[in-house]
C-alpha positions, 0 to 999 in steps of 0.5 A: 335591071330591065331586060327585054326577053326575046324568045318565040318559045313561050312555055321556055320564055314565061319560065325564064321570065319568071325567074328574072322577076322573082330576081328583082328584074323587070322583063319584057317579053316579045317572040318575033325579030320585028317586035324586038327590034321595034321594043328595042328602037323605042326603048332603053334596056340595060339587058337583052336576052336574044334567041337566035330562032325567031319567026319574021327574022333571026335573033342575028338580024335583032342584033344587026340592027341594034348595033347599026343604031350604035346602041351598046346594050349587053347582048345575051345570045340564046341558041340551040345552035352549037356550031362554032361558026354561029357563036362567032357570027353572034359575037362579030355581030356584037353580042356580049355572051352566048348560052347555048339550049338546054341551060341551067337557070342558075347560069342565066343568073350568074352570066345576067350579073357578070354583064351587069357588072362589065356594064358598070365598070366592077369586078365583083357582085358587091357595090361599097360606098362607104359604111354601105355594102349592096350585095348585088347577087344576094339583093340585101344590102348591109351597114357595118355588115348588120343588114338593112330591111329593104323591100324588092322594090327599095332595094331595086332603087337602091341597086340602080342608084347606087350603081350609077352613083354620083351621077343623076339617074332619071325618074323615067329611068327609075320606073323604067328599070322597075316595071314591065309594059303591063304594069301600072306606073305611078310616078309618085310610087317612086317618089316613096321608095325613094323617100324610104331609102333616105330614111333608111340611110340617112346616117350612113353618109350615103344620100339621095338628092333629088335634081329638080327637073332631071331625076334623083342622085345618090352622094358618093361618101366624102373619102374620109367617111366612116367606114370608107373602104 
C-alpha cells in the first residue's frame, strides 16, 4: 500500500515510517499543511496518515482540501488532541479514523489494514481466489494452504493485483504503490516481479496478463476451478 505520512514530529514520523516500511508499505513522508496538501494534489495514495498539529496550516485544513478536490482516500487522523469535539470535526471533514497520541504500533498496524479492507470492499485480512489465499496481515500468501515463497516485493504485487483482481491495474500504479519519492524506479524491476508471480502461480488457475498500453490484470479463477471457495 502507498501512504503518505504527514507528521511535523520527525523522530515520531521516521519511527512510524520505519515500521509501515518493514510492513511492506511504501511511505512518503512530509511535515507541513502546505507540502501535504501539494503531495496530495499531485499524487495517488491508497492511505493518508494525517496529524492534526502542523506548521503553515492544520491537519484539519489537509484534510478540508482533500475532500473539496472530491478525492476519497482513507483518511487516518493522528492528534494528541482528545476532546470529543475535534474527533467530531475530524470526522465531519472526512476523515476515516482517529488515533489519538501516545498509541501502540501495533494499532496503527491493525487500524492500517481495517481501512484497507473497507477500502477494497472485504470483511476479512485474507483475499481467496480460488486454490490461492493471500494473507494480507500475515504477508504470505498460500496454495492449498502449503506457502509460497515470494519476496516483499512479489508479494506486494501480488497483494495490489489481487486486491483489484479482474480489473487493469496500471504499471505507474505498480511502481507507485511499491516505491517512495527517493527510490529509484525501473519500470523494467516490475516487469520481473511480475514475470516471477507468473511463474509462481501458473498452475493455480490464477494468471496475470499484461493489457498492452494500460497495465497488468490478474484473472479471477473461473467458478468451477480447483479449490474455489
Amino acid at each position: 500500500m502507498r501512504i503518505l505520512l504527514v507528521e511535523d514530529d520527525l523522530i515520531l514520523a521516521d519511527g512510524i515510517a520505519h515500521a509501515l516500511r518493514s510492513s511492506g508499505h511504501a511511505v512518503d513522508c512530509v511535515a507541513t499543511g502546505p507540502d501535504a496538501d501539494a503531495a496530495l494534489a499531485a499524487q495517488g495514495y491508497e492511505l493518508v496518515v494525517l496529524d492534526v498539529e502542523l506548521p503553515k496550516f492544520d491537519g484539519f485544513e489537509v484534510l478540508r482540501r482533500l475532500r473539496r478536490r472530491k478525492s476519497s482516500t482513507p483518511v487516518l487522523v493522528l492528534t494528541a488532541r482528545d476532546a470529543v469535539h475535534d474527533r467530531i470535526r475530524g470526522l465531519d471533514l472526512g476523515a476515516d479514523d482517529y488515533l489519538t497520541k501516545p498509541f501502540e504500533m501495533g494499532e496503527l498496524h491493525a487500524r492500517i489494514r481495517a481501512l484497507g479492507r473497507r477500502a477494497r470492499g472485504a470483511a476479512e485480512d485474507r483475499i481467496v481466489l480460488g486454490r490461492l489465499e493471500v494473507d494480507v496481515k500475515g504477508k504470505r500468501a498460500f496454495v492449498d494452504g502449503a506457502g509460497i515463497d515470494l519476496s516483499a516485493r512479489e508479494f506486494a504485487v501480488l497483494e495490489l493485483l489481487a486486491a483489484r483482481v479482474g480489473r487493469v491495474v496500471s504499471k505507474d500504479a505498480v511502481i507507485a504503490s511499491l516505491y517512495q519519492w527517493e527510490s529509484e524506479v525501473s519500470a523494467n524491476a516490475i516487469e520481473i516481479y511480475v514475470h516471477r508471480l507468473r511463474r509462481k502461480l501458473q498452475d493455480l488457475g490464477v494468471g496475470i496478463r499484461t493489457v498492452r498500453g494500460l497495465g497488468y490484470l490478474l484473472d479471477r479463477p473461473e467458478p468451477d476451478a480447483p479449490g474455489e471457495r
